[in-house]
Steps between C-alpha positions, in 0.01 A plus 500: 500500500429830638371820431460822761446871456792745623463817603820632524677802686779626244783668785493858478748636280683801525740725294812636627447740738171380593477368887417205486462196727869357598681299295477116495793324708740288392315191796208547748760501814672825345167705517365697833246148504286267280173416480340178394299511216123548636218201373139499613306229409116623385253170466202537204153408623419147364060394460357340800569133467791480319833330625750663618867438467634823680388593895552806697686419849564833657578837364834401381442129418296284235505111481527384146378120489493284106162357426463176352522580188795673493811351336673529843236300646521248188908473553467489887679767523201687680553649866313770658753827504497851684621794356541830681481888351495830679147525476236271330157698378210239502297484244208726685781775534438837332729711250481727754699298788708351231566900348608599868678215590743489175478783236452796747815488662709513134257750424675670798816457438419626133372825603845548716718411221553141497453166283283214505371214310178317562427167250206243507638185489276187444326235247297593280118577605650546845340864555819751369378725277186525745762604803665747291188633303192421702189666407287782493400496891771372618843612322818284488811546604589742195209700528525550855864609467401774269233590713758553814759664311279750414286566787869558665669773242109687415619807626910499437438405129739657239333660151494247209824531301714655795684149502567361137667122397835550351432088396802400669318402790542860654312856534585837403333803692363762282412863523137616586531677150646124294201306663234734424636458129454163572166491624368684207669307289309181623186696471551573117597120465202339688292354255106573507307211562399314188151433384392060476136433438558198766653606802428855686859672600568685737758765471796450692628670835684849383824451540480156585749209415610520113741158489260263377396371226175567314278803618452664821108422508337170702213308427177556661564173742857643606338868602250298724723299680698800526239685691371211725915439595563525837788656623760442775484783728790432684841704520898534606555751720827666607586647121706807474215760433829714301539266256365509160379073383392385139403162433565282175371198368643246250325155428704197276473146458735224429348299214703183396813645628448870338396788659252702366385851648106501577484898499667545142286758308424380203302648214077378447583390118852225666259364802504196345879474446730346791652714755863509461737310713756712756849441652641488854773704555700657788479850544794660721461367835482143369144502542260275253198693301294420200675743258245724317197388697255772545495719838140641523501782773159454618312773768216310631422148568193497204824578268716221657258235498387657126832354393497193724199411284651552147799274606252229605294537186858432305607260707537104339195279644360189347214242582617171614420186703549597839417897430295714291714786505776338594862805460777378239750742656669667807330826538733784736327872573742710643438782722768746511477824755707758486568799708694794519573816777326798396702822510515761742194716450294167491378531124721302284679170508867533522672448192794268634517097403712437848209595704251267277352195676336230264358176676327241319298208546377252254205260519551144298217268430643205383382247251419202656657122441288259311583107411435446104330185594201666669475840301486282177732841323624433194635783223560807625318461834798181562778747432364752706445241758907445472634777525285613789630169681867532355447904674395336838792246527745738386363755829459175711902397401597901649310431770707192578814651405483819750398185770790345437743785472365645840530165659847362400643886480539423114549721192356271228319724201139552535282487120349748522535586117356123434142688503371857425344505801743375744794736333206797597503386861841485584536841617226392775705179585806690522399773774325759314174427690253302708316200323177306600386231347080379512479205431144371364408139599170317327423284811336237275578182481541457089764764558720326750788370253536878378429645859793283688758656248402898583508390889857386501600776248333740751677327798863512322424910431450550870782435548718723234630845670535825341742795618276738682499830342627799773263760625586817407325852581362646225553858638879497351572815701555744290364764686180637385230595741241236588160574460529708156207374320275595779653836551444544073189383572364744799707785300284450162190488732541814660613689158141323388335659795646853496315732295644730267538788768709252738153479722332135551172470388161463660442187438883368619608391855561807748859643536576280814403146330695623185854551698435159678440329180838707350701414843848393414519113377891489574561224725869388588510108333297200535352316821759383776606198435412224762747526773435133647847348620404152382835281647755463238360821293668764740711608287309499176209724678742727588658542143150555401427743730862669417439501124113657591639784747780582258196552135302717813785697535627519127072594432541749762783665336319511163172626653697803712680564155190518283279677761756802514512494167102538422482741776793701307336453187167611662634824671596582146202421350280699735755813421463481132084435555466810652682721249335337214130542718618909526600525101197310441254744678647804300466312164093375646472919513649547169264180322214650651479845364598302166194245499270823558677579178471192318159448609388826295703399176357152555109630461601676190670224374174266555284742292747479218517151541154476436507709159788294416336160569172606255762629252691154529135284461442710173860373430485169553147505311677593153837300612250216504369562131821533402643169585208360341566663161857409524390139604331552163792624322684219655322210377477686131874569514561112607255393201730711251757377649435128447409558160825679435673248635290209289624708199886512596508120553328464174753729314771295696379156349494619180806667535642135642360327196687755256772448684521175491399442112800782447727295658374198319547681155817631578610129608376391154714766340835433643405085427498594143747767472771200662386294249511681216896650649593137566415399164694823302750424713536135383460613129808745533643226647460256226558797289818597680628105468436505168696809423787365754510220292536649202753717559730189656466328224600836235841550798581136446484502135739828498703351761584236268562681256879588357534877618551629136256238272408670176137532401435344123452755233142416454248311673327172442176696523419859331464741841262743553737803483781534239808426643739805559803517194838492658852538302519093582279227482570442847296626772519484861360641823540782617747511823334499838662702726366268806612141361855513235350127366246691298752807391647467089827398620569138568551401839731231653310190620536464900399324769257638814634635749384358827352754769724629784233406760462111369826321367404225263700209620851416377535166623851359597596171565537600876069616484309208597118584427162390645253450290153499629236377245120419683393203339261686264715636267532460110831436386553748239664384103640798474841573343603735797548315804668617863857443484556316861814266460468393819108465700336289707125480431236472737083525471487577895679730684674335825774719738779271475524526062588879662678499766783325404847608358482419116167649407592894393216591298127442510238531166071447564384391186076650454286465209151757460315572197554820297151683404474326182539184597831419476740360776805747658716259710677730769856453627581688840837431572716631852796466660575270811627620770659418827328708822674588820330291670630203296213418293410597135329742340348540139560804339305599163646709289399424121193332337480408112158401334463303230174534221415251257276642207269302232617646126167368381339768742419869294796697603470854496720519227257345280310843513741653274349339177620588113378821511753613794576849520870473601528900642215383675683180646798700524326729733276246659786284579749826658176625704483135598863430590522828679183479712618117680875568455463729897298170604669205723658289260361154482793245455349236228 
């Protein structure tokens, strides 16, 4: 198993309407050219004495031969191989030869606009992360990059903020007035430097990267090597001096397939907590980029390498058997470099995406392969051991793939979305840039069984070809005058050097070195381009020189067009100069004789000024003992106030507690007061029963009664009152006017009539009843009985006993008990009926009820005793009639 550290170069990305490098081809042929991928082989010094397994040849070459105790060897599969790479660095080579040979020319094409990617490829322990970090005095690959890119664009840098992420893998341009709110803004949020009784801080660079995570400071150890670093001093030439460059920096590492961003700012008190994983997506152009990775726009290398360091400090290393600090994950810092025309005067960046140029290169240190079986890993250090190796076949089976499309002029699919990091390279593979591969060989001999595997991987990659990307001018034409920054330049310097009266000063340059310094820096275009007729280029040198004569004659145009107009525009100015110099020495007359003026108001003014200031000490001497005695009055007031307020919460709670023991009373109250209505109410009740009860049993004893019965001459008893003497010895009632069976006359017996409403039943022999008794009820020995010649009798209810033909009337038989006891059996009798819809219906129309009385029971009768007044049951007996007889009669 394997394990390497990747470095990779993430293709610059663009948004539409950015320029940007040109798009990927469909096949290598269809391009302007390929290139084959570039690999340099770089050989890691091994102790004096050791064996060797790997040998340097020549410049190109290396001999690779299996020691004996190699498995090779022990299969006898062992032969001595050569293996050939563009250049091979032995292992007394410097960063600086390797820096030259490799990284500077992507650095190159960065600073013009173009793409690269540069990975260390190699087992682990093989020297990577030393080639792509290095050390103090002498600087990596990724250090030295910074260092170039900078030394190039020192004096065509654009302010902080002037380009701004839009995190879709583009830039916006802002105003000089957006980015200064911008720049403030990051002032306000930079975060002072912490105090820790263990480590000194020191505060960070103003304005310096804000992406990562943790604070801005560095340890003690960190500031050191930072001022005993050696720089690269080196630099690209040949960069348009009128554009305006910014450079960004993102760092992220694939960890166990996820990508995690290095530079993600994260607050002191979630430090400990993991960083949170990112996606891949595609922005417009089909282009691959970490979505919502951090862009830091850095100004100076100290800033870029700042956050080089807090991405290695968060990067995933472990201890293990073959290293102590051995990476877990595929680191890639990515350099991006934009650049933009400034506008005519020279000043400001042009605020147009078309004219944008974005290159980008990104630097991959691979983790290296390990086998399980001499790293010992187990836990988490054996899955991280996997998926680094599962990472490294899945960008070795790509490799093989573009081989063999390129070769048999196939069209399988590449897998690139097998692995994070091969799906972020295949904008590189495609033709969106150069790519170089180092690999890093361990020449000893323990390592040979690893080492074999990166040579032929590094041998098969050789010979993989991308689509070359075109060259194309980064002066786009448009028109505006070369030289502009140095002309803004020269102008600011000789507005610095005039004096307010328009003369130079002592101190400056004389007149004649000034106008030689402010001598026109208009030129017509670029250099000539080489005008060698190399055979078979005729005629492409002459296009070139076509295309180069016809921009010197369109620049021509523009320059005779803008120099009439400034010397317009100056003829004018000088005009209205000189009338405003002639209004301004008649209004210099007219503010002289006023200052002579003001000058005498002014001393009289002072000496009141001075009386006024002694007045306003004496002033502010009492204002001053009067704040103190209202300070006084204050803290009184606030004391009165408190106790005031002590006494309104007390009168509150007391108030509560009334409150509430009034509400409890009252609640009391209205308990009793229903208690003591509910139990009058059931007296007058009982009362009311009793009465009721009474007075049935007096209407049934005159109902049954003949309507003219005689009274006997004298009673059993001797009554209270004499009776009244009457021509007879028959007496009767008096006649009621509201019942004729109590009137003197004697009435006919008849039957009741029954109610309009509710027809008693007259059954026929056609009437077939149903007669539904529950189970419950008592069958009744009384001498009235329903008359039902014909019924069918059921104790539950079921649809077809009615609906069917025969069955014309219906009767519920219900028995309750009365108030006293006794049982009323209820008889509700209806009609049935057919419905329109062919069923039946049951319609009530009558209901008889049926009372069965004990005679042993007190009747109320029995309170007429011996001594019965009979006017007084005479009158008791009409007021009782009366009163019920407008009741609902009760059929008994």
């Amino acid at each position: 198993m394997r394990i390497s550290k990747l470095c990779s170069v993430t293709p610059s990305r663009t948004k539409a309407g950015v320029r940007k490098t040109p798009g990927r081809p469909a096949r290598p042929g269809q391009s302007d050219g390929v290139d084959p991928v570039e690999v340099v082989c770089r050989l890691r010094p091994v102790p004096e004495g050791e064996e060797r397994c790997v040998e340097q040849l020549d410049d190109t070459t290396v001999l690779v031969t299996p020691p004996a105790n190699s498995q090779a060897f022990r299969y006898g599969t062992a032969k001595e191989q050569q293996y050939k790479f563009g250049t091979v660095f032995p292992d007394t080579a410097t960063q600086k030869q390797l820096f030259d040979a490799v990284a500077k020319p992507l650095v190159r094409d960065l600073l013009n606009g173009k793409n690269g990617l540069l990975f260390a490829y190699g087992i682990t322990g093989s020297g990577k992360t030393h080639t792509m970090m290095g050390s103090q005095q002498d600087g990596g690959i990724m250090p030295r990059c910074i260092d170039v890119i900078f030394n190039s664009i020192v004096n065509y840098q654009a302010r902080r903020f002037v380009f701004k992420p839009d995190r879709l893998n583009s830039f916006d341009v802002q105003t000089e007035a957006d980015a200064m709110l911008d720049r403030q803004r990051e002032i306000l949020n930079t975060p002072k430097p912490g105090k820790t009784p263990r480590k000194r801080r020191v505060p960070p660079t103003p304005g310096g990267a804000g992406g990562g995570g943790g604070s801005g400071s560095v340890t003690p150890d960190e500031s050191d090597a930072a001022s005993t670093r050696v720089p690269e001093v080196s630099q690209v030439s040949g960069l348009d001096e009128d554009n305006a460059f910014a450079v960004f920096v993102s760092y992220v590492e694939i960890y166990n397939n996820y990508v995690y961003d290095l530079l993600e700012e994260v607050a002191p008190e979630n430090m400990k907590k993991s960083l949170q994983s990112r996606m891949l997506r595609e922005d417009n152009n089909k282009n691959i980029y970490v979505h919502g990775a951090s862009e830091v726009e850095v100004s100076t290398p100290s800033e870029a390498l700042d956050a080089l360091r807090r991405g290695q400090r968060r990067r995933k290393v472990a201890h293990t058997t073959l290293n102590t600090e051995s990476s877990r994950s595929h680191s890639v810092f990515t350099i991006r470099v934009v650049q933009a025309p400034l506008d005519p005067r020279g000043e400001e960046v042009l605020d147009d995406k078309a004219l944008m140029v974005v290159g980008q290169l990104s630097l991959v240190d691979l983790a290296g392969s390990e086998r399980t079986n001499r790293t010992k890993n187990n836990g988490d250090r054996l899955r991280e051991a996997g998926n680094i190796n599962n990472s490294l076949m899945v960008l070795r089976t790509c490799i093989e793939t573009l081989r063999e499309n390129q070769l048999n002029d196939a069209n399988k699919m590449v897998p690139y979305r097998d692995s994070r990091i091969t799906h972020l390279f295949k904008n590189y593979f495609d033709g969106e840039g150069k790519v170089k591969m180092v690999v890093c060989v361990n020449p000893r001999a323990e390592e040979y069984d690893e080492t074999i595997h990166v040579m032929k991987f590094a041998e098969l990659t050789q010979e993989v070809v991308v689509a070359r990307p075109a060259d194309r001018p980064l002066d786009m034409g448009i028109g505006l005058t070369p030289g502009r920054r140095k002309a803004n330049q020269i102008l600011r310097e000789a507005q610095r050097r005039l004096g307010s009266d328009g003369r130079p000063s002592e101190a400056e340059p004389s007149g004649g070195e000034a106008a030689a310094e402010l001598a026109p820096v208009f030129c017509l275009g670029p250099v000539w381009p080489s005008m060698a007729m190399t055979p078979g280029e005729e005629e492409e040198t002459v296009r070139c020189l076509v295309r180069f004569l016809e921009r010197r004659v369109q620049l021509r145009a523009t320059l005779l067009h803008e120099l009439q107009r400034q010397q317009d525009a100056f003829r004018q100015l000088l005009v209205k100069t000189e009338m405003e110099m002639s209004a301004l020495r008649q209004e210099n007359a007219q503010l002289r004789a006023s200052s002579d003026g003001s000058s005498r108001r002014t001393a009289a003014l002072e000496a009141r000024l001075a009386s006024a200031e002694a007045a306003n000490d004496s002033l502010n001497r009492r204002f001053r003992e009067l704040n103190e005695n209202q300070a006084a009055l204050v803290n009184e007031l606030g004391e009165k106030e408190m106790l005031l307020n002590q006494e309104a919460l007390e009168r509150e709670r007391v108030k509560q507690r009334m409150k509430t023991r009034m509400q409890q009373e009252k609640e009391r109250l209205a308990s009793d007061m229903k208690s003591r209505i509910k139990m009058n109410r059931e007296m007058l009740k009982t009362e009311m029963r009793a009465k009721d009860e009474k007075l049935r049993a007096l209407r049934d004893i005159i109902n049954n009664e003949e309507a003219g019965f005689a009274v006997p001459s004298a009673p059993p008893t001797p009554a209270p009152r004499p009776r009244p003497s009457t021509a007879n010895e028959t007496a009767t009632f008096r006649p009621s006017r509201s019942d004729p069976r109590l009137s003197g006359t004697p009435q006919p017996k008849r039957t009741v009539a029954a109610t309009t409403r509710h027809r008693r039943s007259k059954s026929t022999d056609a009437e077939v009843w149903l007669d539904h008794r529950p189970g419950h009820v008592l069958e009744l020995a009384t001498i009235f009985q329903p008359k039902m010649k014909k019924r069918k009798s059921v104790t539950k209810l079921d649809a077809k006993d009615v609906i069917n033909d025969k069955t014309s009337k219906y009767v519920l038989t219900h028995q309750d008990q009365d108030s006293q006891g006794e049982v009323e059996t209820h008889m509700v009798k209806g009609d049935v009926l057919p419905t329109v819809g062919g069923g039946r219906a049951v319609v009530f129309n009558d209901m008889e009820t049926l009372r069965l009385s004990n005679p042993g029971a007190k009747r109320p009768s029995d309170e007429l005793g011996p001594g019965l007044d009979y006017e007084l049951a005479r009158e008791r007996c009409a007021t009782g009639i009366e009163g019920h007889a407008a009741g609902k009669r009760r059929k008994t």
